[in-house]
gemmi code that builds the backbone of each chain (N, CA, C; Angstrom):
import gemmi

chains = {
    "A": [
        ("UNK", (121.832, 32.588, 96.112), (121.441, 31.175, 96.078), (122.460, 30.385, 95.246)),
        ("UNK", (122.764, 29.304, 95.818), (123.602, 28.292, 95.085), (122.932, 27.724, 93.473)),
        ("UNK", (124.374, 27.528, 92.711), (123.500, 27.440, 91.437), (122.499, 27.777, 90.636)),
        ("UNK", (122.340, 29.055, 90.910), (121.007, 29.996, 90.476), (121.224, 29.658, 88.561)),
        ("UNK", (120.170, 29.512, 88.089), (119.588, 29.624, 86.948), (120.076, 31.069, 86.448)),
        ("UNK", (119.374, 32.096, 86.990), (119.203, 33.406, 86.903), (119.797, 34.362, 87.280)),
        ("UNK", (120.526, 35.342, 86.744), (121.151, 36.579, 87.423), (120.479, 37.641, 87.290)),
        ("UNK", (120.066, 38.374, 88.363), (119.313, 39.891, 88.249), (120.142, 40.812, 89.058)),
        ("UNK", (120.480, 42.156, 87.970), (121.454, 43.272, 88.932), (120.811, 44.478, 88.496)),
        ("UNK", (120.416, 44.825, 89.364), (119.510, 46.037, 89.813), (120.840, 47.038, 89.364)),
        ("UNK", (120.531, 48.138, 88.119), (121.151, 48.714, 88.003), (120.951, 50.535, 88.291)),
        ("UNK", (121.986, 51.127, 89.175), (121.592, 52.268, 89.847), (120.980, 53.308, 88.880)),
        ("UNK", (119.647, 53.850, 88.910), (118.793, 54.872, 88.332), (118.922, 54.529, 87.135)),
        ("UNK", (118.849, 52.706, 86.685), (118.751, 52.424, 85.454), (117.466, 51.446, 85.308)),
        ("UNK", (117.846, 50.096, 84.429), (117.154, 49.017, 84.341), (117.490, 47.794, 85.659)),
        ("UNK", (116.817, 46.838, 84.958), (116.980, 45.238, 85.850), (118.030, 44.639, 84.236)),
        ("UNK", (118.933, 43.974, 84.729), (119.775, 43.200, 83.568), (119.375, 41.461, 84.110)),
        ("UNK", (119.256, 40.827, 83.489), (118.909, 39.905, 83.732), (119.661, 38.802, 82.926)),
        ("UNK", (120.579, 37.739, 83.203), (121.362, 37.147, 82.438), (120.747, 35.888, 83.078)),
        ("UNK", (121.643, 34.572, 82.197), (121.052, 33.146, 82.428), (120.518, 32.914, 81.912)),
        ("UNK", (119.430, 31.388, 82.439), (118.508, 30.478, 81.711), (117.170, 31.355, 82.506)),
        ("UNK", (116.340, 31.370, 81.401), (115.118, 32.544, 81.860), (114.226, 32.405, 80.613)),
        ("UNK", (112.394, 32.658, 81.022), (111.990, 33.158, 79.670), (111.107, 34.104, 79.933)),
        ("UNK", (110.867, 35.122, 79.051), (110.014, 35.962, 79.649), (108.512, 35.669, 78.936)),
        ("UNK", (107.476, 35.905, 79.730), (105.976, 35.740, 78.972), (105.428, 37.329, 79.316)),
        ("UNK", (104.834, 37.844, 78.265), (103.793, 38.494, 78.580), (102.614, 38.734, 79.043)),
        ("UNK", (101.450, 39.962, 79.434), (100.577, 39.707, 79.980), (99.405, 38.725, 79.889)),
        ("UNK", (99.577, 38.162, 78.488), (98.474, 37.283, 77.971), (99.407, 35.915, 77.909)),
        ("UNK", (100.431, 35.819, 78.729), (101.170, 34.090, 78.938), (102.194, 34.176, 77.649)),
        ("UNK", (101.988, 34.844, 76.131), (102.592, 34.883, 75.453), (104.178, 35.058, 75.513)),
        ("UNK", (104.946, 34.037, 75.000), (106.460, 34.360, 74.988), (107.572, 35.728, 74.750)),
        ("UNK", (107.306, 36.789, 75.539), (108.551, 37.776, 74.800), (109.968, 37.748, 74.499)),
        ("UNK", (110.347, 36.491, 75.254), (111.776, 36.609, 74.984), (112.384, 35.432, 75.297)),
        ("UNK", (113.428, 35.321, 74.799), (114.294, 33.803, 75.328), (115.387, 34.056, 75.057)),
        ("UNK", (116.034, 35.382, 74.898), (117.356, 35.903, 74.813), (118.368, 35.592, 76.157)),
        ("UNK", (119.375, 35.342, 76.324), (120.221, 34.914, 77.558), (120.530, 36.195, 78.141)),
        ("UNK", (120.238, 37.877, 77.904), (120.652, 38.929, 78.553), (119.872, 39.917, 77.899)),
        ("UNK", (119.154, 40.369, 79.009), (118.255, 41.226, 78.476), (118.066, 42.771, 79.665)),
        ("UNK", (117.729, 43.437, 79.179), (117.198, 44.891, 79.888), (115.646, 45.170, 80.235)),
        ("UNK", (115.762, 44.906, 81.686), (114.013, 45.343, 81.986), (113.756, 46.780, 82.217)),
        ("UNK", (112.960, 47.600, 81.839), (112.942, 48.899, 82.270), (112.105, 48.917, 83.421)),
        ("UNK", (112.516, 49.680, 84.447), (112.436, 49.760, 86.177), (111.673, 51.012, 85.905)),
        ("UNK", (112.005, 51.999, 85.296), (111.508, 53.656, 85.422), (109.928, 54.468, 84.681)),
        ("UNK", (109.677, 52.737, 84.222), (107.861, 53.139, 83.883), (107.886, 53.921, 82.626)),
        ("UNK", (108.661, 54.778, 82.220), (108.528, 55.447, 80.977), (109.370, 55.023, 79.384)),
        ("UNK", (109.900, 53.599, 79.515), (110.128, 53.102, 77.777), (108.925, 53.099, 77.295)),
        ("UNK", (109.505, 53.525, 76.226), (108.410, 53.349, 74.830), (108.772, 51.737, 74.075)),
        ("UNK", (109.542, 50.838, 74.750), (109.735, 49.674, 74.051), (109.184, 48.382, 75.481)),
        ("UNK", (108.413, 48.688, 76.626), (108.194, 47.986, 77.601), (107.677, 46.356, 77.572)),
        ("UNK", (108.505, 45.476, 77.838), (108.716, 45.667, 79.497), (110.848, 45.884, 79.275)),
        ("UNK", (110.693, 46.010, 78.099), (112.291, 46.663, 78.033), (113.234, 47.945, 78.210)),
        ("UNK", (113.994, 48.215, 78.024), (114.631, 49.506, 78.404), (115.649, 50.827, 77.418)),
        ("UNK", (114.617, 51.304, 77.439), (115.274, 52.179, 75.840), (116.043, 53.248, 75.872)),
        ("UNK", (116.840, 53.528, 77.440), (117.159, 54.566, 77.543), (116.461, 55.995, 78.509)),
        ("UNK", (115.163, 56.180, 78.388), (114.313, 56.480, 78.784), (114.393, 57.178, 80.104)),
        ("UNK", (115.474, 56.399, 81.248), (115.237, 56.530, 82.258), (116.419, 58.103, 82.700)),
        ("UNK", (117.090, 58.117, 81.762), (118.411, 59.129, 81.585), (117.511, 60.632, 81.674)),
        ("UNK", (116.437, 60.414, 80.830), (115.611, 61.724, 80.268), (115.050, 62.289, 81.687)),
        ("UNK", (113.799, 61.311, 81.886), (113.504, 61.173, 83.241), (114.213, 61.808, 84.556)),
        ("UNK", (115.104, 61.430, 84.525), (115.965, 61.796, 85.713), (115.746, 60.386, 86.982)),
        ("UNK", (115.392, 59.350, 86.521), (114.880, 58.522, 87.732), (116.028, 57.842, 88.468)),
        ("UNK", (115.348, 58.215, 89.788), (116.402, 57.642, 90.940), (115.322, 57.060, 91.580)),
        ("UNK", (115.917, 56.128, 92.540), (115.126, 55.495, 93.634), (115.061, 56.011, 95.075)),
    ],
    "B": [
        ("UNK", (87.449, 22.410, 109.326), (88.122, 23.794, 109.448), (88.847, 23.283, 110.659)),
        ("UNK", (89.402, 22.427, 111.190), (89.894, 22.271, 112.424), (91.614, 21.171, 111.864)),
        ("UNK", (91.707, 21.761, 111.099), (92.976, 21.109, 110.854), (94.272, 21.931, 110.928)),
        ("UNK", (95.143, 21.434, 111.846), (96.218, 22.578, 112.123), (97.317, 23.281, 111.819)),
        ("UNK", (96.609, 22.843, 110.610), (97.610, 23.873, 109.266), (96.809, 25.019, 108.972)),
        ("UNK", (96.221, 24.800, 109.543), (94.733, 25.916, 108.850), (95.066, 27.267, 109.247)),
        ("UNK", (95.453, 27.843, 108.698), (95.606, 30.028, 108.764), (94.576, 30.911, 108.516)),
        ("UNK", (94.702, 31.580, 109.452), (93.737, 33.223, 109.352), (94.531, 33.961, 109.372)),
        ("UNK", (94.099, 35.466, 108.402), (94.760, 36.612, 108.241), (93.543, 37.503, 108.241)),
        ("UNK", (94.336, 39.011, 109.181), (93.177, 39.710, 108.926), (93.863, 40.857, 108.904)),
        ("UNK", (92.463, 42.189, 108.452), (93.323, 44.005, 108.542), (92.172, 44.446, 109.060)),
        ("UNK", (91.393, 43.683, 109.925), (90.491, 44.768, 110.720), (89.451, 44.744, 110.095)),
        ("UNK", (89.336, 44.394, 108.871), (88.017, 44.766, 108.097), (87.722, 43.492, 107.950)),
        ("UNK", (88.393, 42.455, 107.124), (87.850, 40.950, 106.628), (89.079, 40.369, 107.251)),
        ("UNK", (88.754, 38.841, 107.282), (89.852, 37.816, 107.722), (89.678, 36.687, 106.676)),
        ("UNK", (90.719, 36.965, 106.089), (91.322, 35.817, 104.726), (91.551, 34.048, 105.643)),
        ("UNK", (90.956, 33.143, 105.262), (91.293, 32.075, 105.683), (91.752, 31.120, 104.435)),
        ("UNK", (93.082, 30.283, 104.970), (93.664, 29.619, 104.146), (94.238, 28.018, 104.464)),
        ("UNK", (93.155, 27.140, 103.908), (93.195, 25.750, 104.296), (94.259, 24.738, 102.991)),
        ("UNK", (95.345, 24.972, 103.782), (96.200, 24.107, 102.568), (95.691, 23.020, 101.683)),
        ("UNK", (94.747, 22.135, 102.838), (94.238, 21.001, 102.096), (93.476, 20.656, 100.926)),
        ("UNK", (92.930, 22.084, 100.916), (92.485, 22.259, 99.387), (93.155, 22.670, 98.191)),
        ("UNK", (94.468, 23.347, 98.488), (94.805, 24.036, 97.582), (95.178, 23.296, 96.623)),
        ("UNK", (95.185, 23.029, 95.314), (95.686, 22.682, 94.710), (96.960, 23.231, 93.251)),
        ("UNK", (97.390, 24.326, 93.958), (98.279, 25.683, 93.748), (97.498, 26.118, 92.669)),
        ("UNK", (96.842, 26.287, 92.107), (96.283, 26.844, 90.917), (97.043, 28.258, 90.359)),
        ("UNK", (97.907, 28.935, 91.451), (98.623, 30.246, 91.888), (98.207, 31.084, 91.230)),
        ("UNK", (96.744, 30.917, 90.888), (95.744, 32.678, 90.923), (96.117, 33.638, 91.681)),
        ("UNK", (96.001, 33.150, 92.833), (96.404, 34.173, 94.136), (97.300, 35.098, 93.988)),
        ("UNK", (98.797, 34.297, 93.691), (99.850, 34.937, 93.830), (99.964, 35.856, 92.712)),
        ("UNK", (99.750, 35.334, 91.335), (99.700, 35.796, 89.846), (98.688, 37.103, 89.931)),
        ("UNK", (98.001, 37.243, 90.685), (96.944, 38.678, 90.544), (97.156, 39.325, 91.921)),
        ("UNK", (97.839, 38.704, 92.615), (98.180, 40.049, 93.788), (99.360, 39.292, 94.955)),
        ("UNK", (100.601, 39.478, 93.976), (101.968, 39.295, 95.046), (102.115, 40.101, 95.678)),
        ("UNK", (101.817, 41.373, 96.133), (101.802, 42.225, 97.260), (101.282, 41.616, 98.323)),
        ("UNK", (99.991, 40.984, 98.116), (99.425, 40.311, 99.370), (99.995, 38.710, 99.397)),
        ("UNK", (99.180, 38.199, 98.822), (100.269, 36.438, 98.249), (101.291, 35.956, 97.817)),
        ("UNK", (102.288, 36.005, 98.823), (103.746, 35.896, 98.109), (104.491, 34.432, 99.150)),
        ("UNK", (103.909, 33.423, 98.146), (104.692, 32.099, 99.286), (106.236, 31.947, 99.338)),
        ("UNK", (107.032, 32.946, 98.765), (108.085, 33.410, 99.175), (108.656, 33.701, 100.153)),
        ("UNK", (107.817, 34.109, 101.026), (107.592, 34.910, 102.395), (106.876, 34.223, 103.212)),
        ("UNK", (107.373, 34.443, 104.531), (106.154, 34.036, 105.648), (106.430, 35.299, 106.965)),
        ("UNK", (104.923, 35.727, 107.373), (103.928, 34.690, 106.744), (103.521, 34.936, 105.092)),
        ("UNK", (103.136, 33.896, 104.542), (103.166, 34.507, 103.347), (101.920, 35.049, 102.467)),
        ("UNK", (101.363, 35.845, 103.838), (99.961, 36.663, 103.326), (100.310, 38.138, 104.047)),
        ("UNK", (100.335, 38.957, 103.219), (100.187, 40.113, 104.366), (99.028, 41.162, 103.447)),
        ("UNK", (97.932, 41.072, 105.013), (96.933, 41.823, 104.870), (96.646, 43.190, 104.495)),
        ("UNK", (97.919, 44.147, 104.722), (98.250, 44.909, 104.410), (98.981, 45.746, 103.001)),
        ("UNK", (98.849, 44.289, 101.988), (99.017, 44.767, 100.795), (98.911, 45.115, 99.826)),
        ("UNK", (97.192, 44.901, 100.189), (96.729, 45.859, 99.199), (95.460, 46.228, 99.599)),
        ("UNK", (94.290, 47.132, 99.204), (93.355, 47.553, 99.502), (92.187, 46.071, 100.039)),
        ("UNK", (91.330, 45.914, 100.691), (90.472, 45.170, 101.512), (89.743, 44.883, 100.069)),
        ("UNK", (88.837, 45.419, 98.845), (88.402, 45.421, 97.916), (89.084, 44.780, 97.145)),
        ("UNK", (90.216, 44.954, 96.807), (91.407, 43.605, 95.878), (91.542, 42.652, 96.588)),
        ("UNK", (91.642, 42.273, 97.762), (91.715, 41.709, 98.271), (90.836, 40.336, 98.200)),
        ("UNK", (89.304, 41.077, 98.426), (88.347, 39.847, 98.353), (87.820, 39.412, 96.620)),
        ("UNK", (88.776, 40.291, 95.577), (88.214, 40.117, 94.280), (89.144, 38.529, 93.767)),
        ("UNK", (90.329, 38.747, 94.344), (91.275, 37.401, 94.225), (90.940, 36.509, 95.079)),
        ("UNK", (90.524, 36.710, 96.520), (90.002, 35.606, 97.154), (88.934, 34.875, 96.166)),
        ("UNK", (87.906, 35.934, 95.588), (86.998, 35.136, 95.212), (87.255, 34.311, 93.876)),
        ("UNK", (88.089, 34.462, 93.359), (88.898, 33.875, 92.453), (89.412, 32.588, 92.561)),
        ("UNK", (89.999, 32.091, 93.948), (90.075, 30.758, 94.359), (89.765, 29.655, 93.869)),
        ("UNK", (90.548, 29.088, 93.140), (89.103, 28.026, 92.399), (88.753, 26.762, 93.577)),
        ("UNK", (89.208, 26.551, 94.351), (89.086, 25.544, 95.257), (88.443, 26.078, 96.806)),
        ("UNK", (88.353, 27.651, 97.090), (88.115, 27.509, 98.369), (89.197, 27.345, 99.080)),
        ("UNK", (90.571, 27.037, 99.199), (91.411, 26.962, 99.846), (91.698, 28.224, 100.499)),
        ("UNK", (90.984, 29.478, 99.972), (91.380, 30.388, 99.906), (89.627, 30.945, 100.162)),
        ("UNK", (88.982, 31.575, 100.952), (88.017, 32.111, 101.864), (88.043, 33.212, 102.393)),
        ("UNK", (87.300, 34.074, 102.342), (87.025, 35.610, 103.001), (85.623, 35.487, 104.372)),
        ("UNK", (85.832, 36.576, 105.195), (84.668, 36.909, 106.016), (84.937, 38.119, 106.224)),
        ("UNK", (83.494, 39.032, 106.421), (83.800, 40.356, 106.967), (83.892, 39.878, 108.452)),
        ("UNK", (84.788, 40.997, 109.279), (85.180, 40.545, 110.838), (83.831, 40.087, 111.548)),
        ("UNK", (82.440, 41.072, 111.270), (81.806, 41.062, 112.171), (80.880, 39.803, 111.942)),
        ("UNK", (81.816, 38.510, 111.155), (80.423, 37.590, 110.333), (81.247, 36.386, 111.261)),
        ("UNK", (82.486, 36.885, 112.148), (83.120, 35.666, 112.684), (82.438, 34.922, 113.598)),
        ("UNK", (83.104, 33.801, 113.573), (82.148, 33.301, 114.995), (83.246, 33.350, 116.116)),
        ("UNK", (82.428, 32.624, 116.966), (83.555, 33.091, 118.684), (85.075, 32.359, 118.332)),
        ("UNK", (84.667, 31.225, 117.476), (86.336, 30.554, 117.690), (87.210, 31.305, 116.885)),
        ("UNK", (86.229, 31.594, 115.496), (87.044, 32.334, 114.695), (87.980, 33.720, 115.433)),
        ("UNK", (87.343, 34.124, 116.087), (87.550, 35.349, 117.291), (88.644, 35.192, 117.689)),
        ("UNK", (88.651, 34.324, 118.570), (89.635, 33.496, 119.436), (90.754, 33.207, 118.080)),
        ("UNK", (90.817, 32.933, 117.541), (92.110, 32.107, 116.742), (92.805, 33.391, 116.233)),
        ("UNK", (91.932, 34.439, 116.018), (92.721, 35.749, 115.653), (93.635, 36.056, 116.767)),
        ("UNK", (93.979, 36.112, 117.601), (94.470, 36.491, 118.820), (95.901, 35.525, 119.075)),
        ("UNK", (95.459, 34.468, 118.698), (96.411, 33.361, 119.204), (97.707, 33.543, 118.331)),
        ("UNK", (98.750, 33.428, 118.941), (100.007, 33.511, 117.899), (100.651, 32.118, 117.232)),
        ("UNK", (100.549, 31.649, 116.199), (100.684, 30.419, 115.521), (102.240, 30.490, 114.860)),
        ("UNK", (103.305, 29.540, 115.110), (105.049, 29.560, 115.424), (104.889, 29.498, 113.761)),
        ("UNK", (104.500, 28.435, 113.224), (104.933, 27.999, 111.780), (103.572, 27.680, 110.796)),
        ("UNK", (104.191, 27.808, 109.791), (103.039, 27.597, 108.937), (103.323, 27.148, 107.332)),
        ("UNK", (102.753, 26.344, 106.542), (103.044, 25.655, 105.705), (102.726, 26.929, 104.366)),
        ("UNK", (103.538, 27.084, 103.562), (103.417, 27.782, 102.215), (102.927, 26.952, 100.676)),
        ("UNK", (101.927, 27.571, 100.160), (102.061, 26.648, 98.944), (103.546, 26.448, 98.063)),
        ("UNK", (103.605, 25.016, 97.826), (103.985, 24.510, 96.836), (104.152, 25.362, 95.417)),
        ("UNK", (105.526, 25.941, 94.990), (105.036, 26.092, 93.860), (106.412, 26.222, 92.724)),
        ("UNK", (107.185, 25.548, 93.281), (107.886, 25.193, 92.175), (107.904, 23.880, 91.850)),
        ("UNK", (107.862, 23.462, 90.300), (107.964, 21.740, 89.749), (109.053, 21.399, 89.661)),
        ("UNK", (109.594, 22.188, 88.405), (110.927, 21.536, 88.269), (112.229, 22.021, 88.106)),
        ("UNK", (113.075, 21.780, 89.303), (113.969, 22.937, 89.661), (114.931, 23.027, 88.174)),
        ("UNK", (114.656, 22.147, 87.210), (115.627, 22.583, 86.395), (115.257, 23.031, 85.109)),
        ("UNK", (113.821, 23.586, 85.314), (113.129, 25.028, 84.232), (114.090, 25.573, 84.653)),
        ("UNK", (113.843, 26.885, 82.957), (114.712, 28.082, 83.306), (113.297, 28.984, 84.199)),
        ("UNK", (114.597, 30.117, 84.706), (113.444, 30.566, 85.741), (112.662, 31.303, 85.032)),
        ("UNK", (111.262, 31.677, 85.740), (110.049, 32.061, 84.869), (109.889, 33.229, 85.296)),
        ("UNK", (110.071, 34.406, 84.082), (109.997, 36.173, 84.334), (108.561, 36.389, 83.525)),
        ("UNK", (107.474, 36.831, 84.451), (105.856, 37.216, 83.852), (106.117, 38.762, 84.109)),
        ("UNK", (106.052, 39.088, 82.834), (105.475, 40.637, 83.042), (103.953, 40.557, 82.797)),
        ("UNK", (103.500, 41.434, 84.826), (102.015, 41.451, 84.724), (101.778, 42.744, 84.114)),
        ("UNK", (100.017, 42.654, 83.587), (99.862, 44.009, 82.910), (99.582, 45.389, 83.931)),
        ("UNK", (100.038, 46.510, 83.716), (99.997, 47.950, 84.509), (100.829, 47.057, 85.751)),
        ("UNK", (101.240, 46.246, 86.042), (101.836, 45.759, 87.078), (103.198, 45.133, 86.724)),
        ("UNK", (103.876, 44.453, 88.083), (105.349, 44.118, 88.175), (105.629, 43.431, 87.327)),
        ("UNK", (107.071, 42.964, 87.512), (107.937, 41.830, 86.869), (107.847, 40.724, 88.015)),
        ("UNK", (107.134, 39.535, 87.960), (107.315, 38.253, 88.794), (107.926, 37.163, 88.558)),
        ("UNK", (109.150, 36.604, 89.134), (109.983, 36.656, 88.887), (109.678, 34.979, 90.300)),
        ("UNK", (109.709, 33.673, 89.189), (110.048, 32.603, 89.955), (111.065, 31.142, 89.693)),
        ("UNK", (111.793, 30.818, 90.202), (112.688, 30.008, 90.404), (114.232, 29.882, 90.812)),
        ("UNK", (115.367, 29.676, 90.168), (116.039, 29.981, 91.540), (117.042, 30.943, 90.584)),
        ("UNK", (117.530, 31.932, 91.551), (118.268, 33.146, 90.992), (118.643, 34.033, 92.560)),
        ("UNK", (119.287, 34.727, 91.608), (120.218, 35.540, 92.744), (119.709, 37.260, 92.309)),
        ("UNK", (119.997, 38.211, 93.284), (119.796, 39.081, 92.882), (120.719, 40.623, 93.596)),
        ("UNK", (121.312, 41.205, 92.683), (122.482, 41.670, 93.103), (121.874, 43.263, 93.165)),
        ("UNK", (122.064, 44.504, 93.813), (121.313, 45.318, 94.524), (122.383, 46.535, 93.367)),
        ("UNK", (121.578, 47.711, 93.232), (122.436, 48.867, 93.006), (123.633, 49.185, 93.261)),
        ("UNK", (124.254, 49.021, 94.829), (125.586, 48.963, 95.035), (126.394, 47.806, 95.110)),
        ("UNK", (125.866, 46.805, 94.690), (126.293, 45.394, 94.205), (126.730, 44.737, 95.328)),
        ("UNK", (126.003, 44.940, 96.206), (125.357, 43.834, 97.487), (124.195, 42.806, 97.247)),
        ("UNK", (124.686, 42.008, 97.680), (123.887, 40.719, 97.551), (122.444, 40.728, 98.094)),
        ("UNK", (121.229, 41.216, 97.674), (119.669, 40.772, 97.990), (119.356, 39.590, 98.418)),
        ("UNK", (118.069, 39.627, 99.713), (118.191, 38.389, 100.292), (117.740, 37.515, 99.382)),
        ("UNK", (117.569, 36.248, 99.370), (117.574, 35.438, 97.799), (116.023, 34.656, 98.100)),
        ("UNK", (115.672, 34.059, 97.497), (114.059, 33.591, 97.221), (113.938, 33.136, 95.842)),
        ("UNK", (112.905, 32.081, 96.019), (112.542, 31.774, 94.913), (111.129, 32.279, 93.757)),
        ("UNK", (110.467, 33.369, 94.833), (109.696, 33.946, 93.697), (109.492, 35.431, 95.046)),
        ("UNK", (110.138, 36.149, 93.916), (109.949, 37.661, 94.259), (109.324, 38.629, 93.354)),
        ("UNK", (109.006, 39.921, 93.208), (108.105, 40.867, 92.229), (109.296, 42.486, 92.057)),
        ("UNK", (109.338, 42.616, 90.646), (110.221, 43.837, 90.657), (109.445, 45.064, 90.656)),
        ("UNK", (109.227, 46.459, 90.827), (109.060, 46.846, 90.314), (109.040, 47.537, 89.362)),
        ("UNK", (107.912, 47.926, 88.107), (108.271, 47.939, 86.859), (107.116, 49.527, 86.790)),
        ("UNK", (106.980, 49.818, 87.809), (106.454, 51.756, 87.157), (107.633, 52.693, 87.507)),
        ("UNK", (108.208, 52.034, 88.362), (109.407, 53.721, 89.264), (108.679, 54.327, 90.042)),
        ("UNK", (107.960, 53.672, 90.690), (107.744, 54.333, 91.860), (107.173, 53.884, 93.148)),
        ("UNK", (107.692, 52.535, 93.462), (107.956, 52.107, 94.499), (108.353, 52.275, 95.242)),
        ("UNK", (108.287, 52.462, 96.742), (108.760, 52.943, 97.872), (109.869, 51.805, 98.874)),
        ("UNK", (109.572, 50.999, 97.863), (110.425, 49.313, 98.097), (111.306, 49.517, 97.283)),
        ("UNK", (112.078, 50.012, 96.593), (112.970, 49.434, 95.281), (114.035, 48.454, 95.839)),
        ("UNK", (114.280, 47.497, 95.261), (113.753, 47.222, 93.580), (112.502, 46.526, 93.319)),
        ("UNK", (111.416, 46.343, 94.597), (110.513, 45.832, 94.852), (109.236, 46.086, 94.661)),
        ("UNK", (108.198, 45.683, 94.253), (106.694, 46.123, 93.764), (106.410, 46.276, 95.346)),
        ("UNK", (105.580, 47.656, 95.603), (104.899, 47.812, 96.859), (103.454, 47.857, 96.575)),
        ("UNK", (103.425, 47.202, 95.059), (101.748, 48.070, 94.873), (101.617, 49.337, 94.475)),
        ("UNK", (102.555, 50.320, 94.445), (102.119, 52.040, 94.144), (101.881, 51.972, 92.445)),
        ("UNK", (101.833, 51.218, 91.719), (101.372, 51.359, 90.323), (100.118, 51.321, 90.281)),
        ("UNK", (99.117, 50.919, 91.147), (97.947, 51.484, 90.935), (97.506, 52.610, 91.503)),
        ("UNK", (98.079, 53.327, 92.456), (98.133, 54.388, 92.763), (98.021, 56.051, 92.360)),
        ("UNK", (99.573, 55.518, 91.216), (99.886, 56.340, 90.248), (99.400, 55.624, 88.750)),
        ("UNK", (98.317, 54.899, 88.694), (98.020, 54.209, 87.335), (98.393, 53.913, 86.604)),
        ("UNK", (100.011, 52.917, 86.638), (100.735, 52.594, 85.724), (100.410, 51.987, 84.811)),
        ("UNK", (100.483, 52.314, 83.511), (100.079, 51.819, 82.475), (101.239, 50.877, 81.346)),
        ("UNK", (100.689, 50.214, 80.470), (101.575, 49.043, 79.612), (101.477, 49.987, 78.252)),
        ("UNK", (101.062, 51.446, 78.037), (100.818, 52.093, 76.561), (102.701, 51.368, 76.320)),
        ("UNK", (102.897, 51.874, 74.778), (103.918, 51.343, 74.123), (105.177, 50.301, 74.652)),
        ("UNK", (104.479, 49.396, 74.595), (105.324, 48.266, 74.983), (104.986, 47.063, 74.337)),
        ("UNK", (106.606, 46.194, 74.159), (106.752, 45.190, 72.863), (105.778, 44.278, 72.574)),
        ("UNK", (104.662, 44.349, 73.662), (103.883, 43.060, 73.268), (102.535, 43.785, 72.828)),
        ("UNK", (102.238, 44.985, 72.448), (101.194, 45.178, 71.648), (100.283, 45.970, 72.264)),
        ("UNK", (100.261, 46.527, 73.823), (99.122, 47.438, 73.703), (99.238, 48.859, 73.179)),
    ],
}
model = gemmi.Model(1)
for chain_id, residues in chains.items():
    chain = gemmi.Chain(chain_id)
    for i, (resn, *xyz) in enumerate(residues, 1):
        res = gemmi.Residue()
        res.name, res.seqid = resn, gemmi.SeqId(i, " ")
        for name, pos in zip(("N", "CA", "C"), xyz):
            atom = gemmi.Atom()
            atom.name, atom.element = name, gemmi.Element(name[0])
            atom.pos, atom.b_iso = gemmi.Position(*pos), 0.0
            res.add_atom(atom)
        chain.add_residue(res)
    model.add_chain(chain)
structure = gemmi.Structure()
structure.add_model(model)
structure.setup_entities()
């Protein structure tokens, strides 16, 4: 999309990276983040969620 | 009910009806089940996305009625008839304000990353994803869609234990 706000790059048997203007809320609407580049964890098993701690290496997760 | 924006969706069991004229986006719908409600998409209901039981728990959620359930066998003849008929186009809710928010990332709970306004999204082998303004990631690993929520986190009961916001 032209002029996107947002960049998301699906990273292989990793996280979501997410750069740009963005904010994240949590399940209760609450603000988690307003950092310009951040790590989503894709592989269900961080211990720091909805972020990415590495986690997914241990795992072995592929898609 | 005779206005010709007016949509039916069905999976055999119930038929979801959806009268724009009421809606007043409240986007319950979409916020508790983008597998099925995703005005991203058209059509942008698919009956098939999640169990018939979730299904009518968010319908009933509706705060306006724009949004209506029937079990099949409660239809009447027209209702009958309109299932059958193939309808070219159809109007999506409304649901972005102001294109120059930053875009809005909700992490739902045991569920996805939803993900609305305008952005791009670049794929594992760094091919370009088709683009949209509100799509769902998934966030258990084990989607049969990647990088996409198919719904399998309730499946496999994905849970939010240790994560930054406190459960």
């Amino acid at each position: 999309m032209e002029n996107e706000n947002t960049r998301f790059k699906v990273i292989a048997g990793g996280p979501l990276k997410v750069t740009g203007r963005f904010q994240i809320k949590g399940p209760d609407g609450e603000i988690i983040e307003t950092a310009e580049a951040v790590f989503l964890c894709r592989c269900g098993n961080s211990s720091n969620k909805p972020f990415c701690d590495g986690s997914h290496k241990q795992n072995g997760f592929a898609e | 009910m005779n206005d010709p924006r007016n949509r039916q969706y069905t999976n055999g069991d119930i038929t979801v009806f959806w009268v724009p004229s009421k809606c007043i986006h409240a986007t319950t719908c979409f916020r508790e089940l983008i597998e099925v409600f995703n005005p991203g998409r058209r059509p942008w209901v698919n009956m098939d996305g999640a169990p018939t039981r979730k299904i009518i728990e968010v319908v009933n959620k509706c705060p306006t009625q724009a949004l209506i359930w029937k079990n099949n066998q409660d239809l009447t003849e027209e209702e009958q008839k309109a299932q059958r008929s193939v309808v070219p186009t159809e109007e999506t809710p409304r649901t972005l304000s102001g294109q120059e928010e930053p875009t809005s990332i909700r992490i739902m709970r045991d569920g996805p990353i939803v993900v609305e306004g305008r952005f791009s999204i670049t794929g594992s082998e760094d091919q370009k994803l088709k683009p949209s303004t509100l799509t769902s990631f998934c966030r258990c690993g084990a989607s049969r869609n990647m990088p996409y929520c198919d719904g399998t986190h309730r499946k496999i009961d994905f849970t939010d234990q240790n994560s930054a916001y406190g459960e």
